[in-house]
C-alpha positions as CSV (number, residue, x, y, z in Angstrom):
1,X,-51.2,39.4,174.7
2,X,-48.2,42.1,174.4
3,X,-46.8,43.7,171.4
4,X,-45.4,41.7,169.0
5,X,-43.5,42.5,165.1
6,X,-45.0,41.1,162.2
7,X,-43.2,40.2,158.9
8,X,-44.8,38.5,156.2
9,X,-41.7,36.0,154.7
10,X,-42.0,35.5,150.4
11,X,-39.4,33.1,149.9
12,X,-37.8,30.3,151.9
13,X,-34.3,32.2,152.8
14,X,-35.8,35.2,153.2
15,X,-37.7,33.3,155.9
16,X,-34.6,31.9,157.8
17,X,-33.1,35.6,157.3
18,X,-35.8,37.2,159.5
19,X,-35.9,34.3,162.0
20,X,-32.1,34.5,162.3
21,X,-32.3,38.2,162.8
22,X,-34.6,38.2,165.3
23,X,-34.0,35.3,168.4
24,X,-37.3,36.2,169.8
25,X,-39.0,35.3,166.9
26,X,-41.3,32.3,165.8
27,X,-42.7,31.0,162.4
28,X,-46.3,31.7,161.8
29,X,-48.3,29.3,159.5
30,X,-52.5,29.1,159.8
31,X,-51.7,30.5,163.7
32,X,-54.3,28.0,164.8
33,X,-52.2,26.7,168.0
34,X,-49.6,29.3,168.3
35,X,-52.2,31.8,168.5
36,X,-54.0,30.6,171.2
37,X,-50.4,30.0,173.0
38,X,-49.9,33.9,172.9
39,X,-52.8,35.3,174.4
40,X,-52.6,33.4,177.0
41,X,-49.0,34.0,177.8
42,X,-47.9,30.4,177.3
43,X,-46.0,31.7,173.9
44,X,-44.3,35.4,174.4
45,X,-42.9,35.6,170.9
46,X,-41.2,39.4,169.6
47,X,-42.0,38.6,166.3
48,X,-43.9,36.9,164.4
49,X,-42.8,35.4,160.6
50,X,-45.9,34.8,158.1
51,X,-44.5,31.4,156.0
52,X,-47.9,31.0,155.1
53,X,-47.5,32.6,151.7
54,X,-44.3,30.6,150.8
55,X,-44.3,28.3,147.9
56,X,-44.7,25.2,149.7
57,X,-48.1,24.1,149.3
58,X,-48.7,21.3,146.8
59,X,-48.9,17.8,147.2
60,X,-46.9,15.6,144.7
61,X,-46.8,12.3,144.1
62,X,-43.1,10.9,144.4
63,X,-41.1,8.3,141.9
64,X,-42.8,4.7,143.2
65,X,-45.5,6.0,144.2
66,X,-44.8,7.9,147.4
67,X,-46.4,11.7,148.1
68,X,-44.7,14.6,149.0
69,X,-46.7,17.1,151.1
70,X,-45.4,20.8,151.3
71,X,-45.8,22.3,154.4
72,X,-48.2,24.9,153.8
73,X,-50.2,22.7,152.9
74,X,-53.6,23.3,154.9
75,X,-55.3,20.5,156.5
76,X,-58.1,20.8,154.5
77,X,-56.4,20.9,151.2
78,X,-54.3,17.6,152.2
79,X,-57.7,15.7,153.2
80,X,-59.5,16.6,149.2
81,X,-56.0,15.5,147.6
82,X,-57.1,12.6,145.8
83,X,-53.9,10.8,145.7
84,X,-54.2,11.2,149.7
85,X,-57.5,9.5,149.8
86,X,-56.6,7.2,147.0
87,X,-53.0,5.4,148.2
88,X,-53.3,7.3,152.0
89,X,-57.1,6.8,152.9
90,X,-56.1,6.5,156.9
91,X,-54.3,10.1,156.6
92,X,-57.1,12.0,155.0
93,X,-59.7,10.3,157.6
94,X,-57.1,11.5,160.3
95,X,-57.0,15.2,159.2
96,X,-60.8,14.8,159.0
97,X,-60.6,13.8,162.3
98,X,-59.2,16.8,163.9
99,X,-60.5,20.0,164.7
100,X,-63.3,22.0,162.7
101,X,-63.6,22.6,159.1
102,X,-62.6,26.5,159.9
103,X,-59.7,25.3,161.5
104,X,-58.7,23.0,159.1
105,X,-59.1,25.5,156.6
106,X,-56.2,27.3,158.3
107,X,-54.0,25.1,159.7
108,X,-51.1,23.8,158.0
109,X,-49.1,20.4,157.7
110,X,-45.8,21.8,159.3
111,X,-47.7,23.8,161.9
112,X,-49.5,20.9,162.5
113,X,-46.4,19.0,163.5
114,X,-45.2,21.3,165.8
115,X,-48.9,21.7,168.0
116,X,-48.0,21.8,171.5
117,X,-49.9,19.5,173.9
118,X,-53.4,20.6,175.3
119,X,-52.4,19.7,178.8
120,X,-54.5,21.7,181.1
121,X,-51.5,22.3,183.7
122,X,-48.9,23.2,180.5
123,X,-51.6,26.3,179.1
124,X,-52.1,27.8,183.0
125,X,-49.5,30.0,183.3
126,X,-50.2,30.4,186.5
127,X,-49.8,26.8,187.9
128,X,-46.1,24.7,187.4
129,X,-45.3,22.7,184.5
130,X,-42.1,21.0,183.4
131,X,-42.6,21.5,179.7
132,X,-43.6,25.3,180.1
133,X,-40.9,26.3,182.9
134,X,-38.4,23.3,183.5
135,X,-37.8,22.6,186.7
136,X,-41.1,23.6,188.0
137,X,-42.4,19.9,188.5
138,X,-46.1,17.8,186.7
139,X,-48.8,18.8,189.6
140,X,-51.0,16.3,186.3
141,X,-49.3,13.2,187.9
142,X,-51.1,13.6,190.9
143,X,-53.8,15.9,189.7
144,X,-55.9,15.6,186.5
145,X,-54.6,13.0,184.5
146,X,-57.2,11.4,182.8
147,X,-56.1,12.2,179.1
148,X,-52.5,12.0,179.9
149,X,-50.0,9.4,178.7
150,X,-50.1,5.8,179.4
151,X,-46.6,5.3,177.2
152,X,-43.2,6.5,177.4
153,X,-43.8,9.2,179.6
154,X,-41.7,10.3,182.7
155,X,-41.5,11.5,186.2
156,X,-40.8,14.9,184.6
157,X,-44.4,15.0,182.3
158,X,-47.1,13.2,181.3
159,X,-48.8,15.3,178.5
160,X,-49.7,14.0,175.7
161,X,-49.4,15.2,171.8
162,X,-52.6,16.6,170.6
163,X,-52.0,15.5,166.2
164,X,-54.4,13.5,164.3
165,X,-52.3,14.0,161.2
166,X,-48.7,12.8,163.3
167,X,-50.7,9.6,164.4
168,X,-51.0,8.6,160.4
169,X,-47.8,10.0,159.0
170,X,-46.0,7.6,161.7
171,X,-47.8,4.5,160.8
172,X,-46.1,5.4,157.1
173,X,-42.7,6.1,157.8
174,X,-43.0,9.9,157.0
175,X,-39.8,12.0,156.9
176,X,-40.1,15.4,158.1
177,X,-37.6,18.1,155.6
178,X,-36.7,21.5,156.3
179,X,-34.1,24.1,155.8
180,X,-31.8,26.0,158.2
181,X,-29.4,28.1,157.0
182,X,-26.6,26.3,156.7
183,X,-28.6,24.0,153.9
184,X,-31.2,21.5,154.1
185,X,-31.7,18.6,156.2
186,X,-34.2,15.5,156.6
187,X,-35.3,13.9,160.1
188,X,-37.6,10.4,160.3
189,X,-40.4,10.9,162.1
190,X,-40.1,8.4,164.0
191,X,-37.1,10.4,164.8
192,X,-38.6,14.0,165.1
193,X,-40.8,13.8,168.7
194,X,-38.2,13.4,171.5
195,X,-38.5,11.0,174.0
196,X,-39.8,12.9,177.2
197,X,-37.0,11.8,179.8
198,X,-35.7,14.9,182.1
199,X,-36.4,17.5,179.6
200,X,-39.9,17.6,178.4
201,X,-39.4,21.3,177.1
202,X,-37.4,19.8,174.3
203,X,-40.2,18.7,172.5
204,X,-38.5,18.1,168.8
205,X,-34.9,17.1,166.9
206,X,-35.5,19.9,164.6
207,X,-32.4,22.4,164.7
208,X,-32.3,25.5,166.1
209,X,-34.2,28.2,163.0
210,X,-34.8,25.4,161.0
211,X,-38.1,26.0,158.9
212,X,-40.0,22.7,158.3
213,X,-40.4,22.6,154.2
214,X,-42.4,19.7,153.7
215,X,-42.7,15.7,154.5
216,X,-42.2,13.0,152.7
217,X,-44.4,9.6,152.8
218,X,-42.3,6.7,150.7
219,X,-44.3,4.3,148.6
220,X,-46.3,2.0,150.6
221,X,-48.9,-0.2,149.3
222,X,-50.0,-1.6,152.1
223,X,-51.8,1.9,152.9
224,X,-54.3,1.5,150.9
225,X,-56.1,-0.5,153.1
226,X,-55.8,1.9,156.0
227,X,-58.1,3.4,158.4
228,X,-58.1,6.3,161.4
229,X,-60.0,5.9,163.8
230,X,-59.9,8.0,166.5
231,X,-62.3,8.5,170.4
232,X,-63.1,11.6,171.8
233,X,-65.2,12.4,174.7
234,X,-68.2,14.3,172.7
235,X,-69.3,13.7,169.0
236,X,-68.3,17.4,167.8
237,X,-64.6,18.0,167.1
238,X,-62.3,17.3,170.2
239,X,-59.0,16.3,171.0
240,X,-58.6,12.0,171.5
241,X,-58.5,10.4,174.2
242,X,-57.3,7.5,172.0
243,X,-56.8,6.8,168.5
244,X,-55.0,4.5,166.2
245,X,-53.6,4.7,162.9
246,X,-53.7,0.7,160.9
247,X,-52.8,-0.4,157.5
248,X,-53.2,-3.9,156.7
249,X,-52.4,-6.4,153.9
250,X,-53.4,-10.0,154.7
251,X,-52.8,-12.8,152.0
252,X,-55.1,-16.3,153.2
253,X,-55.7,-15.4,156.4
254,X,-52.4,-14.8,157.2
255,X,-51.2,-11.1,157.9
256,X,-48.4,-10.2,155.7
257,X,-48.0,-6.5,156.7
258,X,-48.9,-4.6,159.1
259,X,-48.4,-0.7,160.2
260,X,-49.7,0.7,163.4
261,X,-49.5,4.0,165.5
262,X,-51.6,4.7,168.5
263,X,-52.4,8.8,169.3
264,X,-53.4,10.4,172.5
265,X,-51.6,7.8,174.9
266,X,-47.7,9.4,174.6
267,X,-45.8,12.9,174.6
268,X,-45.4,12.3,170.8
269,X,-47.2,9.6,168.0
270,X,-46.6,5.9,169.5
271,X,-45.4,3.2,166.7
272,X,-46.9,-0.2,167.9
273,X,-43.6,-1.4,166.7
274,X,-44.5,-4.9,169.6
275,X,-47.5,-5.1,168.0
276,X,-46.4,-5.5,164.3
277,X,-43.8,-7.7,165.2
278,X,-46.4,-9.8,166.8
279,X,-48.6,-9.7,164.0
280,X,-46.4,-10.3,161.1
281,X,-46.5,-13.6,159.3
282,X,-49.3,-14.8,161.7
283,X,-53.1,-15.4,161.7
284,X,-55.3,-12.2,160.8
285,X,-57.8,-12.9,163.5
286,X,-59.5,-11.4,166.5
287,X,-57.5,-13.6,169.3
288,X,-53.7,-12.8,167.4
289,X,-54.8,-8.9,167.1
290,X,-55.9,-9.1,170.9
291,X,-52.6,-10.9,171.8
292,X,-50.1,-8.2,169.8
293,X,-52.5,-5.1,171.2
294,X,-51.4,-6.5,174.3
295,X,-47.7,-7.3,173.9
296,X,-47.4,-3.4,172.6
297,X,-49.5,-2.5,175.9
298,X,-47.6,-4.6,177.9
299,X,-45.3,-1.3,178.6
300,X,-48.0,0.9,179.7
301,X,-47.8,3.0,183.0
302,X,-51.1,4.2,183.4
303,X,-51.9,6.8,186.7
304,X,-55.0,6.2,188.5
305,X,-57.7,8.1,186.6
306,X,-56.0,7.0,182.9
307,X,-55.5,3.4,183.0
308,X,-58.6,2.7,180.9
309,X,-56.7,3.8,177.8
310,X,-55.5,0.4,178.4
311,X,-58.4,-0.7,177.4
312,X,-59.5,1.1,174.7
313,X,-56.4,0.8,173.0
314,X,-57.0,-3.1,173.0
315,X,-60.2,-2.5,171.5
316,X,-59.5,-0.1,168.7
317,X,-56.5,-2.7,167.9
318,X,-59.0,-5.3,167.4
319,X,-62.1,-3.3,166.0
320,X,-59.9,-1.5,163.3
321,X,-57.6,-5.0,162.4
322,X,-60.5,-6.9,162.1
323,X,-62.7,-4.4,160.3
324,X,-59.4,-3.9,157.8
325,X,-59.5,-7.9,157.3
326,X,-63.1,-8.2,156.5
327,X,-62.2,-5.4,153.9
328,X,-59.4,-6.8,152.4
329,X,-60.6,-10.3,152.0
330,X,-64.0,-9.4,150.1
């Protein structure tokens, strides 16, 4: 790791002021992914500026019902809330779901966001990645690929995003806020993860020293009959190989609402927006959640060593639906 500055930020525009004075700089929050980056020599920042401290770190609950989560939240903090685990239960079980408590204990909501992918090829600096050094070319597509993206990926990348906590906030519609200099702004999530394409390295819509402040989740009642579930490849903490994100609300066997988000098979947090259409206003059973897993699936690209994330992702539709059924009609 080589030398670096360190300034510790105290309010919000004395935050932007440092970044802005500094190009080489980065925003440091619990560290837990940016850390890692800089030793080894995937992140060369000059400086480093501590938000950690800032006074963003309460959850609120919004008019109608919604939350608002600051973004220093840490993950563990935003798992306890009790409105979280009261109106949100699929979000706390998806920050529950990640890491190690240690981590957790550190890492925070905005940080959290902004995790870079766990691609083997993208932390080697020493073998070519598109995302790392543009240009340079995938060697994942045809080398190890078996955790790597089955949706909306490209001839330029296949990684996938690493967040637990993205995977829920996009099943509810969270907006993402921050500030630049020039004033605040807000972005959809559903609107924050770029769409890989020809420029994987251009991972986000944020603007350029904009300092995420928090993110909003609007009122949704629906979420309370949510679940995470998410499948790893060993039973202590460890990054998905698939996971899905499911709120239900079903009214005599017929499914009036319906959120889904599927993690760990895209570059950023996959809205089963097929699937909800397919689902809507229809039967709440096992054959109809089968049917829409597959009319959201139908898109897949899988390589050769990935295509049974097909699969599971059929399954989790129709475990978690039909788990979230039984629940709701008790």
């Amino acid at each position: 790791m080589r030398e670096f500055g360190y300034e510790r930020a105290v309010d919000v525009p004395g935050a932007l002021a440092l970044l802005d004075a500094d190009p080489d700089a980065r925003f440091l929050g619990g560290g837990t992914n940016l850390v890692d980056l800089m030793k080894t020599g995937v992140e060369r920042p000059g400086r480093l500026v501590d938000v950690r401290e800032l006074p963003l770190d309460r959850v609120e609950v919004t008019e109608g019902g919604g939350l608002r989560i600051g973004a220093t939240v840490t993950n563990s903090d935003l798992a306890a809330h009790p409105d979280v685990r009261r109106s949100y239960p699929a979000l706390a079980q998806a920050v529950l779901a990640g890491a190690s408590g240690q981590l957790r204990n550190m890492a925070t909501v905005g940080g959290n966001l902004l995790q870079r992918t766990r691609c083997g090829y993208f932390a080697d600096v020493t073998k070519p990645c598109n995302k790392r050094v543009p240009g340079s070319g995938c060697p994942a597509i045809e080398g190890e690929h078996h955790n790597h993206a089955v949706l909306g990926a490209s001839g330029h990348c296949v990684a996938t995003s690493p967040s637990d906590l993205g995977v829920a906030l996009t099943a509810f519609d969270a907006v993402v806020e921050y500030e630049t200099a020039d004033g605040p702004g807000r972005v959809p999530l559903a609107e924050f993860y770029l769409p890989v394409g020809d420029t994987p390295h251009r991972e986000t819509a944020l603007p350029a020293g904009a300092l995420i402040t928090g993110v909003t989740l609007p009122p949704a009642s629906v979420a309370v009959n949510s679940r995470y579930r998410k499948v790893r490849e060993r039973a202590s903490y460890a990054f998905a190989i698939g996971s899905i994100a499911a709120a239900l609300d079903v009214r005599d066997g017929v499914v009036h609402e319906v959120r889904l988000a599927f993690g760990a098979v895209a570059s950023r947090p996959w809205r089963a927006v097929a699937a909800e259409r397919a689902l809507t206003g229809g039967p709440a059973s096992a054959a109809a959640f089968a049917a829409a897993a597959d009319a959201e699936l139908a898109a897949a690209r899988p390589l050769p060593n990935n295509a049974y994330k097909v699969t599971l992702m059929r399954n989790l539709v129709v475990a978690v639906l039909s788990e979230l059924t039984e629940e709701a009609t008790r």
